[in-house]
N, C-alpha and C positions, 0 to 999 in steps of 0.2 A: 547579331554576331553568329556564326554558322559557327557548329559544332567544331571542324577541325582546328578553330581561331582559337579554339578553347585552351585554358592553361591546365597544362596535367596535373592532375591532380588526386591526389592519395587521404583517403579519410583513416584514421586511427581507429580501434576502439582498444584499451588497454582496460589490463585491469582493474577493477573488479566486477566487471559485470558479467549476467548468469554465464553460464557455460552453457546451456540449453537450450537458450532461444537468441537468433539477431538483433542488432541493435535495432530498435525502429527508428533511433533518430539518424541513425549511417541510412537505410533504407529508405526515410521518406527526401533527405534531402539526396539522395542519387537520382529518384523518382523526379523531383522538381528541376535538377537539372536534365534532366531529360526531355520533361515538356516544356521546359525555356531554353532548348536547342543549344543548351553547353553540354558537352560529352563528359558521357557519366564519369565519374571519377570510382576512381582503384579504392580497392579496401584493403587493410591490415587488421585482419582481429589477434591482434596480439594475446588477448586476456583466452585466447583457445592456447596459445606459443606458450605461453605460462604455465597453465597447468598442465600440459605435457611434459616441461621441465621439471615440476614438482615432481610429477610421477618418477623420471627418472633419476630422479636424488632420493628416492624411498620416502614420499608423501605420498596424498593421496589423494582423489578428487573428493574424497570426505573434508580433507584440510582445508581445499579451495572453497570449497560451498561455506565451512565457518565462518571466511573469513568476510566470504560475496554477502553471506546473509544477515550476519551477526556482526562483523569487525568495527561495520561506521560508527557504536555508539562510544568505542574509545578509540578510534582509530587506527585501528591496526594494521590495514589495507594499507596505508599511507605510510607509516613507519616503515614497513617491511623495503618501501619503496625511497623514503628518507634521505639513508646513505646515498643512494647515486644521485642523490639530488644535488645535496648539502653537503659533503663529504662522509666516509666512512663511517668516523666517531662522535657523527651529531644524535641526538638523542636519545643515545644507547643507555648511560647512567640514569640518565632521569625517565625511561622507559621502565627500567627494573624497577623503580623505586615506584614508578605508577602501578606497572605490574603488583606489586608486594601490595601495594593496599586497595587492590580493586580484587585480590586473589584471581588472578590473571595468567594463566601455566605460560611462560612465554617459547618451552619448549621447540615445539613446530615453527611457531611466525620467527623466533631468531637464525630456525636454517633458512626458511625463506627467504629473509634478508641478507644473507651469505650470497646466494645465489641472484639476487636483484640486481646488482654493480655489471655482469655481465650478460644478463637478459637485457639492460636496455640497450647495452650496445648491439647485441644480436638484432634488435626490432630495429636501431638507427640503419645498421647494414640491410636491413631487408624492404626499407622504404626506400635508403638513398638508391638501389638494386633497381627500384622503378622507375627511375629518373624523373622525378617530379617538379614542379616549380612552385606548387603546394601542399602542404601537408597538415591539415585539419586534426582535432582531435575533438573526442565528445566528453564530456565530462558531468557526469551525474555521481552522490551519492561519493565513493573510494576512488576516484577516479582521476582526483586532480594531482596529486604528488607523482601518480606511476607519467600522468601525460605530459607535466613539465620535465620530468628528469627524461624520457625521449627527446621534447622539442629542445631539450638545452644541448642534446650531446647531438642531434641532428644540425643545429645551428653552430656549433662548435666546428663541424666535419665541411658541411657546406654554405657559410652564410647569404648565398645572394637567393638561398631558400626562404618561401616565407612561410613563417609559421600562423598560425590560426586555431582559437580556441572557443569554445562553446558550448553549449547544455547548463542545465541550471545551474551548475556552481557558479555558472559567470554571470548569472541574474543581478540588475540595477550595479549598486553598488559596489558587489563583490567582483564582475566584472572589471569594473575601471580599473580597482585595487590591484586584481592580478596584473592586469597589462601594466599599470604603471612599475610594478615593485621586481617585475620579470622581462628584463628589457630582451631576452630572446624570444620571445615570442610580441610578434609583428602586430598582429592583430587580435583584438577580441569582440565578438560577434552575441549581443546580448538578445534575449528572448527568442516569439517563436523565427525562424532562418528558414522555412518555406521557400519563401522570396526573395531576401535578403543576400542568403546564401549564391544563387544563382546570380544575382543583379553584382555582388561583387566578383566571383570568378569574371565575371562577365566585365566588368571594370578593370579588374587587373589584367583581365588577357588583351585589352583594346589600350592598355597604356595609358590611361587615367590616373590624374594623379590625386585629385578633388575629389574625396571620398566622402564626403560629409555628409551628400547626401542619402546616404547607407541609413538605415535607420538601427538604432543598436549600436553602431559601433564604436568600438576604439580604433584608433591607428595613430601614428607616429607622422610629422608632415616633413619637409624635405633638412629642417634641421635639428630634426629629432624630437621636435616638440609633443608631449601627447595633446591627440586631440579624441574630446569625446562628443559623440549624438545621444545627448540625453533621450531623442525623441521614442519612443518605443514603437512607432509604425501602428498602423491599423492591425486588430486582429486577424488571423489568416483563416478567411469563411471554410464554409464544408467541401467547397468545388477547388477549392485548394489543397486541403488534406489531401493527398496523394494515392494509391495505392502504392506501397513499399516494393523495392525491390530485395529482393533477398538470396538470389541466384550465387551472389559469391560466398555468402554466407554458407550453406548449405552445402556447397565445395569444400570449403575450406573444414568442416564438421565432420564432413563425410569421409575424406582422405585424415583426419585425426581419431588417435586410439581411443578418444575423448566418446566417440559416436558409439564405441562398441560398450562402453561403461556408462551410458546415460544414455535415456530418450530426447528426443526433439521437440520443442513446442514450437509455436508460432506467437507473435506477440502481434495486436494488431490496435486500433480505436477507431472509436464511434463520435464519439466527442472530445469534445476539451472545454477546458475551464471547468466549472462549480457551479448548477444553478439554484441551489440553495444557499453556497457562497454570496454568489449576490445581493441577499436578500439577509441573510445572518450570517456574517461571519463568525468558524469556530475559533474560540478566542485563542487558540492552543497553535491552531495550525498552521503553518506558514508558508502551503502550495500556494501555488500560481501569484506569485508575486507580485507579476506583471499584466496577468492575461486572465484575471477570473467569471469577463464575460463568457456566459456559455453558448456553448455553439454546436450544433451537432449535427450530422451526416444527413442528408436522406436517408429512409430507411430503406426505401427498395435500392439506393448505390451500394448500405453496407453490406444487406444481404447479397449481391451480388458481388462485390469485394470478396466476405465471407467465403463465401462457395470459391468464386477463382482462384484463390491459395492455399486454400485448404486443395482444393483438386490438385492444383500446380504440383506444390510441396507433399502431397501426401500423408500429411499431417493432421493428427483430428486434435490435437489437445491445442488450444486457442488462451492466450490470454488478453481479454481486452483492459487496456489499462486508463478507459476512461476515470477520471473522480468519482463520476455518477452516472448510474444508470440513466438515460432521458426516458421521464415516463413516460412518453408517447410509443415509444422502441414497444413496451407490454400490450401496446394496443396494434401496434403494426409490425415490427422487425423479427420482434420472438414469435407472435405467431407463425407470421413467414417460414422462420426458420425452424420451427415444429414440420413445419409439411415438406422439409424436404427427406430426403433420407440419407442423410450420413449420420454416421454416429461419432456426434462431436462431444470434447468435455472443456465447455465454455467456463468462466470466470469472469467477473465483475464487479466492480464496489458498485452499492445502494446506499439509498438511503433506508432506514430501519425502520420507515411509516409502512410497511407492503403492507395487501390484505393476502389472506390466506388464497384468492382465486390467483394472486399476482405471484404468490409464490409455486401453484401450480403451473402457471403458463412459462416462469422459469425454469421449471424440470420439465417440461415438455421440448423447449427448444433446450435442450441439452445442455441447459447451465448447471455445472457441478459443483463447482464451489460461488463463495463470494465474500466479499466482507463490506456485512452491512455499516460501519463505524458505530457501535452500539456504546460501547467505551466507559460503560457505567450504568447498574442498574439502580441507582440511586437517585432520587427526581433533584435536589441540591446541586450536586454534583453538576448534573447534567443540564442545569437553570446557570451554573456559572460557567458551563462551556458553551452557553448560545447553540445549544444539539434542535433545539426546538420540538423535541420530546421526549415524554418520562419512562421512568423506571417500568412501570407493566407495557408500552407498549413496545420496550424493547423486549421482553420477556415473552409476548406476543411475538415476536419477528422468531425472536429463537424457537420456540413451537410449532409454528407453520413452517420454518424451514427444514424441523428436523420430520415433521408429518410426511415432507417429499423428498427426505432424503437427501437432502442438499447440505454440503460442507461448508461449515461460517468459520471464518478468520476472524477474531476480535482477541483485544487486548484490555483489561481494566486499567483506567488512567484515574489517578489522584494529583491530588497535590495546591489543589487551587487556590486563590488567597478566599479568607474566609469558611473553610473549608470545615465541618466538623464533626468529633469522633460519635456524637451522638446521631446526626443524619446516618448513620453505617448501620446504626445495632439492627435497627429492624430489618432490613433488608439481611445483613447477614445471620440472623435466625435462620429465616427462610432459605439460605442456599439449598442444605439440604430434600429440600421440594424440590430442587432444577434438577437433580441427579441423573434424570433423562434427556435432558437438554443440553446442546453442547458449550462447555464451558471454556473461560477465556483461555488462551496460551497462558495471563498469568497477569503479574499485577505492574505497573509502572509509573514511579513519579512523572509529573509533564517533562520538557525538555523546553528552554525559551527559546524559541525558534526565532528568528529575521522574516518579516513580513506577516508574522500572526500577528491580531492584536493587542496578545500581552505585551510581544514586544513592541507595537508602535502607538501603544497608549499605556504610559506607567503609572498612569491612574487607578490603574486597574488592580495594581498592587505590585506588578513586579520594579521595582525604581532602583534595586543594585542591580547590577548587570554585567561580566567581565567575559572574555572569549575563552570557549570553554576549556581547560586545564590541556587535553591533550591535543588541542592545534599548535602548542608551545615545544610539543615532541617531535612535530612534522614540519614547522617553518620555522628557520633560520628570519624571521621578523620581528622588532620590538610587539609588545601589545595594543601599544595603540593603534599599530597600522592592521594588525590582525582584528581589531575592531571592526574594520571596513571589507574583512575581507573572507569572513567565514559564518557557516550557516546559525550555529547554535553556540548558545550562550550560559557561564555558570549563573546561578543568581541564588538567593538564604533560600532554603526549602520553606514551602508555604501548606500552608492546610493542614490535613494530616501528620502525626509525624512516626518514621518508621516503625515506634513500637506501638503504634495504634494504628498501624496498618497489617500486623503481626495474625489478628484475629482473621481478618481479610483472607490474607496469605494461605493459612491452616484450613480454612472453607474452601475457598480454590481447589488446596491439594487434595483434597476429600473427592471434593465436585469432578475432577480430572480421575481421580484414581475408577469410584465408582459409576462413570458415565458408560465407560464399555456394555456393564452387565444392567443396566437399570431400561425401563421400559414403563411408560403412563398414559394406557392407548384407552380410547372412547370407540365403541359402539353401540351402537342401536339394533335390537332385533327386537320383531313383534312387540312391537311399541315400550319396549325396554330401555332407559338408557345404561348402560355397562359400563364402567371406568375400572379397567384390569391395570391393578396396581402392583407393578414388577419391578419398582425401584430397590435398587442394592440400600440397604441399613432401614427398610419400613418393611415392615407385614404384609408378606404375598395376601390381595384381597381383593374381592369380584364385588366392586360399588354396586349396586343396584337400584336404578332410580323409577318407579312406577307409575308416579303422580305426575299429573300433565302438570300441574304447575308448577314441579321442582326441574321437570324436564324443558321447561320453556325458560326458568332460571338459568340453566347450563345455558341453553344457547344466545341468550341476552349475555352471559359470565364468556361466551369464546372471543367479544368482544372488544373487553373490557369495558367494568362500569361503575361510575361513582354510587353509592348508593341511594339517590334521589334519581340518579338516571336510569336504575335499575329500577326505580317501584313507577318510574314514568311508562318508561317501557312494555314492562308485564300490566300495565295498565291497558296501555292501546291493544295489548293483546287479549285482556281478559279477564287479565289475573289480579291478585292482590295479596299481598302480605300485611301485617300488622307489623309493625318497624322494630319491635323487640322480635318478634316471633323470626322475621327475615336475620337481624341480626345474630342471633341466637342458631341459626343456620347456617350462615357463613360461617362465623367461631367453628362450626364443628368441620365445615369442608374444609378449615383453614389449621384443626387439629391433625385430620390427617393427610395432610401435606397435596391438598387439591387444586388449591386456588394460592393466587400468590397478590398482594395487596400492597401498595406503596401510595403513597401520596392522596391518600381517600379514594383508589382507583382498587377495585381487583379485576381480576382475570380468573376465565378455568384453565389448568395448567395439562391436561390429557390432550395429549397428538391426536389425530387421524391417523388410520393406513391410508397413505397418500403413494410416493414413489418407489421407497425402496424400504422395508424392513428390516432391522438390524435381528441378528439371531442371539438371541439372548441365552447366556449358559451364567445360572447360578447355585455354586454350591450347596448340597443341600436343602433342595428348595422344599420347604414345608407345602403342603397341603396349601390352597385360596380360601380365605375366610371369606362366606359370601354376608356382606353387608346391605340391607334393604335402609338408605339413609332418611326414608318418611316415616320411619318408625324408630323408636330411642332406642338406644346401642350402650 
């Protein structure tokens, strides 16, 4: 089918997605229509049309980012969007009443909703303005209530338009759900749409009416029947990933007041799926539902990817929004990307196993942030999430990455069945030793997600399970049917319970307050070891380690090591301790807040100067106690 045969075509993105960066899934599937020779289809980023509206009703793009970042866990993105769905005074009353016991200021989100009823007609008039014959929407995350209440007021205006819906809300079963329960919207298109996408334009524009063999999809057949393709299609390899297009994007950014109040990032991937998914699934998680084989780029196409839109766009701040890092990328991609010379500020989730050389070759290639998913330094905890490793080696991960400078995104998660207040203590004594390391955003019971396998084995403990309280503010549905049609689930809190999670809570805020001013750095001079201790709430003091065999301890201790793997070790090297005398020396690196221990494992807890140095101002800094620790103190 040649390009001009093509059906026009118009992709959505409403809100709530970033204001900063394009969609990638608007951009990779324009990309794929373009090298299966259907003509690229038109964009609407509405979710830019929004918060300029905000602005001019005296909000603010502070408001919008609230809601883009934070709103999904009680859904407020949705509500705001509700009325013009459902009508005006659907879940106004029982919003307040959520609000009042979530202490929820509904202030701001209830002018936004004021102003919703006539945004969507504004974005209906400015697609039907395109004259289209289709009109797509992505929907990830806040994104389904704003995208139905367009396609229902756009199929209202012009029916023989067809609507089309997509991105993970519409995954497996939630997909059907929608299309069945929203008879304006024509079609729904589940999983990855590479291919999929293209091969249907491409069917609707040649007058096909036998769609089935679509893979993903829903559609309706000529007496209205739905029909669905269970089949979820082959994965879509690396030569399919596309490079995005993002030319309208960056128009439409650029002529908005939006560009003059925030910076520009690029959003891009290396992979997909999970390959540590594969092999253990975290029992919590519920990404890739459909698609968890991993699969990942060549490294020399990303790097070349890389570089061409970064140069295109002029853009250095990148976010690659892979699962996982592919360890192969630290042997080939990021080196590459070390030797070129722009100055990028990359982002990527890991996994939390790095070694300290892996965490340098990430600040080399310009990686600045990341989030390793560490999510617990408690080995319990992290044996019921299938993380596949413990407490000090994620303790380890935070120390090498703060030695290079590199910014960690994590969150502590509790809540698991089996779960208990005595696994916590030890670990939270020692927070205070992390002071130099950076600590979580904060604490968070799980959420029962659709597709982890708490929720698809309730053996596991979770076996009550109802659709979580506020999808009942945003769909006009019984709960049954919202059963089949939303991502997260309430179910009895399990594990911990909030007031023995209180202890937790209070160490965090500590850990958060005093991270700025605190500092636990290793040196070596003239066969010296030095550990300059500059933590906020411990005694300014200059460790001093002389003895070869205490110094070959720390570096068997950067490890981490159980303590028969530690007297194996200094063995091959040399050394030898007497197993009280060794113990007896831990105890005292572990009095003052050196070494951190969980699970029969310790670690030394002292950074490197590796990439970037934090400038440390503490009030009143006393005098360095210099401490020689082979001799009694």
């Amino acid at each position: 089918m040649s390009a001009v045969d093509s059906p026009r075509t118009v992709l959505v993105c409403m809100p709530w997605h970033e204001l900063t960066r394009p969609s990638l899934a608007l951009g990779l599937l324009k990309a794929s229509c373009v090298a299966h020779e259907i003509a690229e289809p038109a964009t609407c980023y509405a979710n830019i049309g929004w918060a300029e509206r905000l602005l001019d009703a005296g909000l603010t793009v502070r408001d919008y980012l609230a809601i883009s970042d934070g709103g999904f866990v009680h859904a407020l993105g949705e509500w705001v969007f509700a009325g013009a769905l459902n009508g005006p005074d659907f879940g106004v009353e029982q919003m307040a009443d959520y609000a009042r016991r979530h202490e929820i200021d509904l202030g701001p989100i209830s002018r936004m909703r004021e102003l919703a009823d006539d945004f969507v007609s504004s974005v209906a008039d400015a697609v039907l303005a395109m004259d289209p014959e289709i009109v797509g929407f992505t929907s990830t995350f806040s994104q389904s209530v704003p995208s139905l209440s367009v396609a229902k007021r756009i199929k209202e205006r012009a029916p023989q338009i067809r609507t089309v819906l997509g991105g993970y809300n519409t995954e497996g079963i939630m997909g059907a759900t929608l299309h069945r329960e929203f008879e304006f919207v024509d079609l729904v298109l589940r999983g990855e749409s590479d291919n999929t996408f293209p091969e249907l334009l491409g069917a609707l524009g040649s007058g096909r009416s036998d769609l089935g063999s679509i893979a993903g999809l829903c559609w309706r057949d000529a007496d209205g029947i739905q029909r669905v393709n269970d089949h979820p299609g082959k994965p879509v390899g690396p030569a399919d990933m596309r490079v995005p297009l993002f030319d309208d994007w960056f128009r439409t950014y650029d002529d908005s007041v939006i560009s003059e109040l925030t910076e520009p990032e690029l959003v891009l991937e290396s992979s997909r799926g999970c390959w540590w998914g594969e092999k253990h699934h975290c029992t919590f998680c519920g990404l890739n539902g459909s698609t968890m084989s991993y699969r990942a780029k060549q490294p020399a196409a990303f790097v070349t990817e890389l570089d061409h839109i970064v140069r295109k766009h002029k853009v250095l701040d990148v976010t690659v929004v892979d699962n996982i890092l592919d360890v192969s990328y630290l042997r080939t991609a990021l080196p590459a990307i070390a030797e070129t010379n722009v100055d990028l500020r990359l982002h990527y989730e890991i996994k939390a196993n790095i070694t300290a050389e892996q965490a340098a070759t990430m600040r080399a290639a310009r990686v600045w942030s990341v989030q390793p998913g560490i999510e617990s330094l408690v080995d319990d905890a992290l044996r019921r999430m299938d993380k596949g490793i413990g407490g000090a080696r994620n303790v380890r991960a935070l120390r090498d990455l703060e030695s290079e400078g590199i910014t960690v995104g994590w969150n502590w998660l509790y809540g698991f069945p089996g779960e208990r207040v005595d696994d916590y203590r030890n670990v939270i004594e020692q927070i205070p030793a992390l002071a130099h390391l950076q600590p979580p955003g904060g604490t968070s019971r799980i959420f029962l997600e659709r597709f982890s396998p708490n929720f698809d084995d309730p053996a596991i403990g979770f076996t009550e399970r109802l659709p979580a309280e506020r999808y009942q503010l945003v769909y006009d549905l019984d709960r049954r049917v919202l059963a089949d049609l939303v991502y997260e689930f309430d179910t009895p809190d399990h594990g911990i319970t909030q007031e023995q999670v209180a202890p937790l809570d209070a160490a965090i805020a500590e850990w958060q307050a005093q991270y700025p001013q605190s500092s636990l750095l290793r040196r070596e001079v003239d066969g010296m070891l030095i550990i300059r201790d500059r933590r906020f709430g411990w005694a300014a003091r200059d460790h001093v380690f002389t003895d070869p065999r205490e110094r070959e301890t720390w570096v068997e201790l950067e490890h981490g090591r159980t303590i028969s793997g530690l007297h194996r070790s200094l063995a091959a090297a040399g050394f030898s301790w007497d197993a009280a005398e060794l113990a007896q020396w831990l105890a005292t690196q572990l009095e003052y807040g050196l070494v951190f221990t969980e699970g029969g494992r310790w670690l030394a807890l002292a950074t490197t100067p590796g990439g970037i140095e934090r400038s440390m101002v503490r009030p009143e800094q006393p005098e360095p106690v210099l401490v020689r620790l082979e001799e009694p103190t």
